[in-house]
C-alpha positions as CSV (number, residue, x, y, z in Angstrom):
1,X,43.5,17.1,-15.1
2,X,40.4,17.8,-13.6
3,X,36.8,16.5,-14.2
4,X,35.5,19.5,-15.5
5,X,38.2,20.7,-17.6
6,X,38.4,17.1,-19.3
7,X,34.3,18.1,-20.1
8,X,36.2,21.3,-21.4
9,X,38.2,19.8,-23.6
10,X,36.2,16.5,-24.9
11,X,34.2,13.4,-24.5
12,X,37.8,11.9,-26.1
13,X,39.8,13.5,-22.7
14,X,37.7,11.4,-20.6
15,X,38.4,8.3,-19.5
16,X,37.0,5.2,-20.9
17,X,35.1,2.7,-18.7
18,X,35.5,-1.0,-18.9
19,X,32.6,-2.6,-19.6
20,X,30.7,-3.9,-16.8
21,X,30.3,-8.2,-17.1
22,X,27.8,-9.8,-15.0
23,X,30.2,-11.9,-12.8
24,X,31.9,-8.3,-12.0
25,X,31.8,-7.5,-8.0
26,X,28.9,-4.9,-7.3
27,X,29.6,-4.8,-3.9
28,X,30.2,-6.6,-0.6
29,X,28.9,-6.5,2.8
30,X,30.0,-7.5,5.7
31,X,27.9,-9.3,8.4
32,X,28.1,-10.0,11.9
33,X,30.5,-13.1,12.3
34,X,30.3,-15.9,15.5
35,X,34.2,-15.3,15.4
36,X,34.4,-11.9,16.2
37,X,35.2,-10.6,13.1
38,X,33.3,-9.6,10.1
39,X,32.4,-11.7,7.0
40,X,32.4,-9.8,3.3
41,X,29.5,-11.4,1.3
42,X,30.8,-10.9,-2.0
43,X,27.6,-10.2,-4.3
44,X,28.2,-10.1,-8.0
45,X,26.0,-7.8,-10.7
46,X,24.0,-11.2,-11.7
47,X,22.6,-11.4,-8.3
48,X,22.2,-7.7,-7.9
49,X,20.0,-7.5,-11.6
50,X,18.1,-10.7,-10.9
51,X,17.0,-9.2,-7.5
52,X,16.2,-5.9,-9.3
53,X,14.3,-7.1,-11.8
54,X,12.2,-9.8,-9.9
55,X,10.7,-7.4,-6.9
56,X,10.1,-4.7,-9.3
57,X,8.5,-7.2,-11.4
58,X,6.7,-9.0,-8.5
59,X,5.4,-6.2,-6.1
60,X,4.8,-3.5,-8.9
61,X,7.8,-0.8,-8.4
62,X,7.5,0.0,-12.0
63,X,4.3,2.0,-11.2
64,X,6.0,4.0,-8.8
65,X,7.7,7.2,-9.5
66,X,9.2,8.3,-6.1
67,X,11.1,6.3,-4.0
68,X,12.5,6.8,-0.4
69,X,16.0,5.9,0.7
70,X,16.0,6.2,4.6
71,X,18.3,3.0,5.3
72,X,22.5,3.2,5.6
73,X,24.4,1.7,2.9
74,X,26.6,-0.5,5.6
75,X,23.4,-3.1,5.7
76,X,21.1,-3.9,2.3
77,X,17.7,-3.4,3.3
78,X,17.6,0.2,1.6
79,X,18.6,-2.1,-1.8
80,X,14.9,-2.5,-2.8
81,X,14.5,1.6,-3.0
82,X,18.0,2.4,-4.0
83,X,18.2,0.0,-7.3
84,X,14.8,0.3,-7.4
85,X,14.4,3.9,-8.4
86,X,17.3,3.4,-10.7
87,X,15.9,0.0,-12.4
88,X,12.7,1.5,-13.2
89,X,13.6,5.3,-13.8
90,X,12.3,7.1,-10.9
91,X,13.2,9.6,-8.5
92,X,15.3,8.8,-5.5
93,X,14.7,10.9,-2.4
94,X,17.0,10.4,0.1
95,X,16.0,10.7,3.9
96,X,18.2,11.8,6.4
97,X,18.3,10.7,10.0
98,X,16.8,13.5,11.2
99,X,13.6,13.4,9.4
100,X,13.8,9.1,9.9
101,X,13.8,10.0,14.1
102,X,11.2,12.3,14.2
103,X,7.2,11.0,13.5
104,X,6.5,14.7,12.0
105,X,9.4,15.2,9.8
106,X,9.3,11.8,8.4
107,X,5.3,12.7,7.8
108,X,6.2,15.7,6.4
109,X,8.8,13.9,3.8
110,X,6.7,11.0,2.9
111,X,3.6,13.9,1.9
112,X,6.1,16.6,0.3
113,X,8.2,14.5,-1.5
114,X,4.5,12.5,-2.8
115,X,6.8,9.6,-2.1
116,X,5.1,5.8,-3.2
117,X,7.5,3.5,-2.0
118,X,9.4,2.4,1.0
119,X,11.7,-0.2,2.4
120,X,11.8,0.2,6.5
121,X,12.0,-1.9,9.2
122,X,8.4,-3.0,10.5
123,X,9.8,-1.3,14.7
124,X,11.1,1.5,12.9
125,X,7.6,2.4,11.4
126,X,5.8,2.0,14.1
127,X,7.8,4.5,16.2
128,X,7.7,6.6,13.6
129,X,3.7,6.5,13.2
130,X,3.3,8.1,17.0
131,X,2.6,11.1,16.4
132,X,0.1,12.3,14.1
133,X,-0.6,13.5,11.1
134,X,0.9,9.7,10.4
135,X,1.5,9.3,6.4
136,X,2.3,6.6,4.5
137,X,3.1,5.8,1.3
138,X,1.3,3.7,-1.9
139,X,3.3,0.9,-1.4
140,X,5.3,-0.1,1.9
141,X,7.8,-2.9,1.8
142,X,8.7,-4.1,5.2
143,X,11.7,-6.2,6.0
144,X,14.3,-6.8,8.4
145,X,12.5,-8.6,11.5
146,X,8.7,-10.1,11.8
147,X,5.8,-8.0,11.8
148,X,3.1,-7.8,14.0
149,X,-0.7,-8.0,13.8
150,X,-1.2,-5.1,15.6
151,X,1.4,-3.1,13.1
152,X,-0.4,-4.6,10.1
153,X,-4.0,-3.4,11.5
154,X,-2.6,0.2,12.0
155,X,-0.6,0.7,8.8
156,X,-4.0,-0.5,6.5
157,X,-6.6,1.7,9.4
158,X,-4.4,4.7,8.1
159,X,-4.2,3.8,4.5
160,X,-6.8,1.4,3.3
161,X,-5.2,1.3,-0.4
162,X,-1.5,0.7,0.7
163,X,-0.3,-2.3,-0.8
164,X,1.9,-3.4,1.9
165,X,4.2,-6.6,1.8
166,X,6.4,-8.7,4.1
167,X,10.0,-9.2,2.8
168,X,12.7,-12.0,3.3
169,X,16.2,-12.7,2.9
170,X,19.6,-13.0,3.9
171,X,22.6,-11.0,2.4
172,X,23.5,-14.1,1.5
173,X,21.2,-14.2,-1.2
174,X,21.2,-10.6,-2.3
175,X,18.9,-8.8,-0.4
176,X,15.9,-11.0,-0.4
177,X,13.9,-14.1,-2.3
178,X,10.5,-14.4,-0.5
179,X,7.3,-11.8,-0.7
180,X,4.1,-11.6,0.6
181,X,1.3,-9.4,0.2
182,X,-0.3,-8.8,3.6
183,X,-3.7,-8.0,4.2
184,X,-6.2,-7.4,7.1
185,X,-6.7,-11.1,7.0
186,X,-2.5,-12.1,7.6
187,X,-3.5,-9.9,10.8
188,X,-6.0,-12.5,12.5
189,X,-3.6,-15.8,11.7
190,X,-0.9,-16.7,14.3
191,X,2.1,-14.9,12.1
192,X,2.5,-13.3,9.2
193,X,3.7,-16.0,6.5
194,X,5.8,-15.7,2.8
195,X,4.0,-16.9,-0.2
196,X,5.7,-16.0,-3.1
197,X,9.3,-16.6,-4.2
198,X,11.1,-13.8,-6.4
199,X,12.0,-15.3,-10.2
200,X,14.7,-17.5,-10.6
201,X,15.2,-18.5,-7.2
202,X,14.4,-22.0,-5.1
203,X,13.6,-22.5,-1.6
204,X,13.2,-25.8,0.7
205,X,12.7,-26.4,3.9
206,X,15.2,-29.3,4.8
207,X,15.8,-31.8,8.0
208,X,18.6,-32.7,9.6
209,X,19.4,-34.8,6.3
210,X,19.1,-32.5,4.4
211,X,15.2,-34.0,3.2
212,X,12.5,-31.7,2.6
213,X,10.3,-31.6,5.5
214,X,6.4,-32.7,5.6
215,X,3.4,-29.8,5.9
216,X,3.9,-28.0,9.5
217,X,7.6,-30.0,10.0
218,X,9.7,-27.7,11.8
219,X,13.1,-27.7,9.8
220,X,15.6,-24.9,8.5
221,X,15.3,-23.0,5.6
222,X,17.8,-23.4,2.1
223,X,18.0,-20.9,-0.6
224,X,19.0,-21.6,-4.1
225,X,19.2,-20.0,-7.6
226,X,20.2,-17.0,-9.4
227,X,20.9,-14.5,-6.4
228,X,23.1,-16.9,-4.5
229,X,25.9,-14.4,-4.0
230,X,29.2,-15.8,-4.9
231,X,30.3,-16.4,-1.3
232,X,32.7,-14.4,1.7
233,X,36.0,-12.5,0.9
234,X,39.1,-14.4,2.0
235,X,36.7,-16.7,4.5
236,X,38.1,-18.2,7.4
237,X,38.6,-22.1,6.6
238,X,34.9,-24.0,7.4
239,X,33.3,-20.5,7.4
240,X,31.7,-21.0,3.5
241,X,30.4,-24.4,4.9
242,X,27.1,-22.6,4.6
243,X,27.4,-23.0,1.1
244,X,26.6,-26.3,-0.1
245,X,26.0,-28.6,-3.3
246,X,22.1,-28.8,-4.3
247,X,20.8,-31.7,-3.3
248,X,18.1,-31.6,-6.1
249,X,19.8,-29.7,-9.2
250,X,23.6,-31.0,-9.6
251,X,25.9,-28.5,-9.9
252,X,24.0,-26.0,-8.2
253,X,24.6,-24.5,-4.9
254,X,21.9,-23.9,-1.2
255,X,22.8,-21.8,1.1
256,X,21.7,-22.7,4.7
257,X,20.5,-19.8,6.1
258,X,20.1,-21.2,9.9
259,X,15.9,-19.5,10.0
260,X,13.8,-22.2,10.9
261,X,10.5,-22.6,8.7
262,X,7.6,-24.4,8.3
263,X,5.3,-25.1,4.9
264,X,2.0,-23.5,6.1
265,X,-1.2,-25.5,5.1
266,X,-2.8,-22.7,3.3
267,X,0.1,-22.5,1.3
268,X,3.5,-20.3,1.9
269,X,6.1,-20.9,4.5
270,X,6.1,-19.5,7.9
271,X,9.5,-18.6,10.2
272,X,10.4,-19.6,13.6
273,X,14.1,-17.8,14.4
274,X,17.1,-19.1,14.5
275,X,18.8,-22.5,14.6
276,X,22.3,-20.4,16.2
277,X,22.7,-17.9,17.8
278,X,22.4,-15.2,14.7
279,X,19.5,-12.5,15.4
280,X,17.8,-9.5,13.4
281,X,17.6,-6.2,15.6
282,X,16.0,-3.2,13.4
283,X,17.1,-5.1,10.6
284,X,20.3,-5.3,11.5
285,X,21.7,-8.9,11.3
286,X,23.9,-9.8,14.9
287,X,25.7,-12.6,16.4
288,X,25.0,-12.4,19.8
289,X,28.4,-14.5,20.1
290,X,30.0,-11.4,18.8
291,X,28.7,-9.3,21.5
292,X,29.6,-11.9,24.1
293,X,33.1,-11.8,22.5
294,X,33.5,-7.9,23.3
295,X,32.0,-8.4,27.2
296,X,34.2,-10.8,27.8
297,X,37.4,-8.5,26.6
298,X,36.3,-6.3,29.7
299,X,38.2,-6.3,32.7
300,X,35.5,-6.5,35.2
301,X,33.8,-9.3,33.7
302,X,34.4,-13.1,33.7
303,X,31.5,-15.1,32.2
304,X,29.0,-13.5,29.7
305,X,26.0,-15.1,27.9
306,X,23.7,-13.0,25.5
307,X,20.3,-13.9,24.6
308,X,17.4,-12.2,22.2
309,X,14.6,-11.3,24.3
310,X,11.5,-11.5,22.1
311,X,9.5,-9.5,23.9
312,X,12.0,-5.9,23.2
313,X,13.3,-7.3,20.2
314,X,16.8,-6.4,22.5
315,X,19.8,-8.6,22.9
316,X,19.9,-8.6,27.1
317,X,23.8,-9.7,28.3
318,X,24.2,-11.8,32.0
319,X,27.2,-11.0,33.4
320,X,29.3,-12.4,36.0
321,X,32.2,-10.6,37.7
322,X,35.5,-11.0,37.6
323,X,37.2,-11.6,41.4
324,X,37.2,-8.8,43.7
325,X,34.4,-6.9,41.8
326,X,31.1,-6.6,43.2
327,X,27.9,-6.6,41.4
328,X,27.4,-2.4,41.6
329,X,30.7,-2.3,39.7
330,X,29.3,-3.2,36.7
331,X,27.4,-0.3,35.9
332,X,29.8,1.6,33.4
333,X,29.7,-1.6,30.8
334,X,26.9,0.0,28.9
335,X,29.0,3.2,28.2
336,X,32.8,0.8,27.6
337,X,30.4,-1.1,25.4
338,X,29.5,1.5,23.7
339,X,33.0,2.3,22.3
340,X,33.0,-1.2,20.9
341,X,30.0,-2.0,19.9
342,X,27.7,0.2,17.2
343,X,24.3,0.9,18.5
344,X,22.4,-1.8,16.8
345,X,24.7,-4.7,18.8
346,X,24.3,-2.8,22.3
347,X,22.1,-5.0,24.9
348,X,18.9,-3.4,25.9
349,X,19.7,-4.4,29.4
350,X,22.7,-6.2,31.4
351,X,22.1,-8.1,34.0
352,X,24.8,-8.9,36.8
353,X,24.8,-12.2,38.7
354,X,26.7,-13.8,41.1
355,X,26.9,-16.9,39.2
356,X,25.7,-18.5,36.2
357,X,23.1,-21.5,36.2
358,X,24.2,-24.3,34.7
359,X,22.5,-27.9,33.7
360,X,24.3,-31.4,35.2
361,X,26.7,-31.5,32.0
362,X,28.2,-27.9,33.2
363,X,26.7,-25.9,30.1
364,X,24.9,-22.9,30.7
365,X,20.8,-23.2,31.6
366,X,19.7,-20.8,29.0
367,X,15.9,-21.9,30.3
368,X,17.0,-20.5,33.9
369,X,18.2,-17.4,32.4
370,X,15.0,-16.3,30.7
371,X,13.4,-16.9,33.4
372,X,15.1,-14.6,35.3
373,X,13.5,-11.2,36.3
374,X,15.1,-7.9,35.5
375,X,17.5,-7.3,38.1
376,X,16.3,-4.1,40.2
377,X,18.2,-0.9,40.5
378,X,20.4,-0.4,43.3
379,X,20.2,3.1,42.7
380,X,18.2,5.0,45.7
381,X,15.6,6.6,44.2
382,X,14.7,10.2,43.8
383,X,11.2,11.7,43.0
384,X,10.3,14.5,40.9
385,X,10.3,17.3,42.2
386,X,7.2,19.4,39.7
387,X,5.2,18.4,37.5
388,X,7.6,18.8,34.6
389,X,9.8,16.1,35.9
390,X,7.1,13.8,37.2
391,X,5.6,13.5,33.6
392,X,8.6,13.2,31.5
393,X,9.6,10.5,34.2
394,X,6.6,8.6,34.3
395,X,6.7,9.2,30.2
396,X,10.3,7.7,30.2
397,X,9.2,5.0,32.9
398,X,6.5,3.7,31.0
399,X,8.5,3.0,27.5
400,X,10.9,1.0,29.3
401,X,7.5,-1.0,30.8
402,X,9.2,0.5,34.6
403,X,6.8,1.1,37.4
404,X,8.7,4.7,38.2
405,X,12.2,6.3,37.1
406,X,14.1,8.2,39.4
407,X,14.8,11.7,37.6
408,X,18.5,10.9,38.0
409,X,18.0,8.2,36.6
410,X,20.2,7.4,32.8
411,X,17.1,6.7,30.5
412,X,19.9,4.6,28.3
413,X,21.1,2.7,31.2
414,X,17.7,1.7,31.8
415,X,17.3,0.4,28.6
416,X,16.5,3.0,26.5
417,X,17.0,3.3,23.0
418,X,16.9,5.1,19.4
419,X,13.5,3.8,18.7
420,X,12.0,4.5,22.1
421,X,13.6,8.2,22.0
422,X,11.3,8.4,18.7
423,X,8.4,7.4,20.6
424,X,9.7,9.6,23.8
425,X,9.9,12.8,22.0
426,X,7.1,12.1,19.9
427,X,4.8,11.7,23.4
428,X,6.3,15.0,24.5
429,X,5.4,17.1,21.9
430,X,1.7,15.9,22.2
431,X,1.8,15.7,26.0
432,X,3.6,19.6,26.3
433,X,3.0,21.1,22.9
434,X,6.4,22.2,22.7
435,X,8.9,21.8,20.5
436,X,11.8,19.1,20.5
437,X,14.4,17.0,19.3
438,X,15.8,13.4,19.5
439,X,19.3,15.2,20.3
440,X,18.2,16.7,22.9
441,X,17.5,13.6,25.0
442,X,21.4,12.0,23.8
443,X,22.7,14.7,25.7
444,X,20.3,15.1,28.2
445,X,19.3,11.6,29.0
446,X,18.0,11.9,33.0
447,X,14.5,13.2,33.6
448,X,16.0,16.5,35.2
449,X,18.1,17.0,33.0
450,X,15.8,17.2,30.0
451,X,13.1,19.3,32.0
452,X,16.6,21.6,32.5
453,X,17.1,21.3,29.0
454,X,13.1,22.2,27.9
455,X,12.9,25.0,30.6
456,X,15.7,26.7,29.1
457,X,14.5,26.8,25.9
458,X,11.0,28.3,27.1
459,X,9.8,31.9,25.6
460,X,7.1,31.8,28.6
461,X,9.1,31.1,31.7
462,X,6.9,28.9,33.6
463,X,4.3,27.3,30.9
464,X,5.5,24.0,30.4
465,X,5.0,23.3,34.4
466,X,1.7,24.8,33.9
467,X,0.9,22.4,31.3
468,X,2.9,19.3,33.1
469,X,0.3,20.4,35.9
470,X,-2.8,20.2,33.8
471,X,-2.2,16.9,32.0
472,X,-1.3,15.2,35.4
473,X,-4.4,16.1,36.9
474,X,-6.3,15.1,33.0
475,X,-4.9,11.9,33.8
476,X,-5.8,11.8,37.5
477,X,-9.4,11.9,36.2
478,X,-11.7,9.0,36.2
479,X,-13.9,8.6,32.6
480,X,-16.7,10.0,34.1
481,X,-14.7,13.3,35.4
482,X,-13.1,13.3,31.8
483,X,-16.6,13.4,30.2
484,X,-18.1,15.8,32.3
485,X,-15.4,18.2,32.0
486,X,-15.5,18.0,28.0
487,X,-19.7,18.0,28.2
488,X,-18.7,21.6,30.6
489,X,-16.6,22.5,28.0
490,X,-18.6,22.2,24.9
491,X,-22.4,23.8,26.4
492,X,-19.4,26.7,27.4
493,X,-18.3,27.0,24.1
């Protein structure tokens, strides 16, 4: 029988639901695992309500009356909006990826839909603020990876009144347990700290011996209480080792998250990484031994270490290869990666070398591999050809911090990605006053080929070199050029 003809016949034709108890499974997500394999944090509708409850409760959510979902389900940052619209009775607009890649579409949905909150990640946001009109909503939660001071400055310039906070937690502990409400005045200290722990939850900072640390001891960080979800699905043995009896409150259970913390003078808690190897890109939580795992499955390679460069917020993978490969052979890993990997895990860059460096004890020097330079294209290069191509390469070259692209150059095998295409497209548009999409630079992802791609598209055959033309010589001009032309301009006008 069908749905509808069971409404046909009766509320009595319909199946009955079991009722829900709070120990009942309301979902689980897997994380990256150090094995190679996934684990399935099992969280329970206890943790799920208790999380609900307390950030609505402690950032305000009850005032708001239009939520945005812009996040995939496979990770839990977009919990906050998702239960949150549902916990307090509001509206749930749902973004899709479209509008979340593209500055004036996202504008457009934030102002249309008169959305008030959002849950993004803090790099995310800032692509997506590069082209104006920028709008934001009453209240911004961000969450996924530290924020910067430069990020905070610009999201409160645009919107004095936003009530913006910083947001913490592992899946682990459903979703999140620390908040803080961040102001111009988090901007001007050395990081942006958490202050405030949601109800019915406990956090410590703990040594080696498991002993709460002094004021501005480094140590790691253990969560306790109410939202400590009930642990993995079928875990490999020593894997639930994270979980551990509460040192303080018998019976009770921490988990060890691996973030290092210290307790801040002026009160809070402020993070310093990882104690593994375990990394947040775009809010994604990685093991960069899983990614090491899947480089070293390919033939060509025979020793791989990946490390988090702070700086691009990127893993970057050194690779050594395999016998009888040379070092120019190893420029199709990005694209067998990418048939393994999903876009999150991908290294921003991969960097062959002939050997590793190692300390006396034979481990790897992971000192003398950040201090490494970025190993230089062996490609020859090839120069633009108009002024089309000259500015979208010098456009593409300057997001991946390059001194010069060739135009044959693969933007993605530079190091490009999602994000930067945000910011690419949205510098385009400004630059050329034309019109285009993220798409368009997946499957055109060389200089040439996208000035192919925009020059077919043209109604005016020729304008878009025109205007290439003019903005190269704009920004040819010294300051004092630049203001004499606009003081010609406006006694013209």
């Amino acid at each position: 029988m069908s749905f509808s003809e069971a409404l046909q016949r009766g509320s009595q034709s319909l199946p009955v639901v079991a009722a829900v108890s709070p120990e009942d499974v309301a979902y689980i997500l897997f994380t990256s695992g150090s094995s190679g394999l996934p684990k399935g944090v099992v969280v329970e509708h206890r943790h799920l309500l208790n999380y609900t409850a307390g950030v609505s409760r402690q950032l305000g959510l009850d005032a708001c009356r239009h939520f945005a979902f812009g996040a995939t389900v496979a990770a839990d940052l977009g919990n906050t909006t998702l239960f949150g619209a549902l916990y307090n009775g509001a509206a749930l607009h749902i973004a899709d990826d479209v509008t979340m890649q593209d500055p004036q579409l996202f504008a457009d949905f934030i102002q249309r839909r008169k959305i008030d909150c959002l849950k993004i990640v803090p790099s995310h946001l800032s692509a997506l603020l590069d082209a104006p009109p920028a709008t934001l909503p009453a209240v911004l939660v961000l969450g996924g990876e530290a924020i910067s001071a430069g990020l905070v400055e610009r999201i409160l310039q645009l919107r004095s009144d936003c009530r913006l906070f910083n947001h913490y937690g592992p899946t682990e502990t459903t979703v999140g347990v620390l908040v803080n409400p961040v102001t111009l005045a988090d901007a001007q200290l050395p990081g942006i700290g958490l202050t405030q722990v949601l109800p019915n939850n406990q956090v410590y900072i703990l040594d080696a011996r498991q002993q709460l640390v002094a004021s501005g001891e480094l140590g790691e960080l253990y969560i306790g209480g109410h939202q400590l979800a009930r642990g993995y699905l079928n875990p490999i043995p020593g894997e639930d080792q994270v979980f551990i009896d509460n040192p303080f409150v018998p019976g009770e259970r921490l988990y060890r998250s691996g973030d290092l913390a210290r307790y801040r003078a002026c009160g809070g808690i402020q993070l310093y990484g990882r104690r593994d190897q375990q990394v947040k890109v775009r809010g994604f939580r990685i093991e960069l031994a899983e990614i090491e795992a899947q480089i070293l499955q390919l033939p060509e390679v025979s020793e791989a270490v990946v490390m988090f460069d702070q700086v691009s917020g990127d893993p970057v993978a050194y690779v050594v290869p395999a016998p009888g490969v040379a070092l120019d052979d190893l420029t199709s890993l990005n694209a067998q990666l990418a048939r393994r990997l999903p876009a999150v895990m991908l290294p921003g860059r991969i960097q062959p070398l002939e050997r590793m460096p190692r300390l006396a004890n034979g481990k790897v020097d992971r000192q003398a591999l950040q201090a490494l330079q970025p190993t230089q294209s062996t490609q020859a290069y090839v120069a633009p050809r108009d002024a089309l191509e000259q500015l979208i390469a010098s456009r593409m070259a300057q997001l991946l911090g390059q001194e010069r692209l060739s135009i044959d150059q693969d933007f993605f095998a530079a190091g490009g990605h999602s994000l930067l295409v945000i910011k690419l497209v949205a510098g385009i548009r400004k630059l050329l006053q034309c019109e285009i999409q993220p798409g368009w630079v997946f499957d055109n992802p060389t200089p040439a080929a996208l000035s192919l791609a925009l020059r077919s598209l043209e109604t005016t055959p020729g304008q878009l070199e025109k205007t290439a033309r003019a903005r190269l010589q704009l920004d040819a001009m010294s300051p004092e050029e630049k203001a004499q032309m606009l003081e010609k301009a406006r006694q013209g006008a």
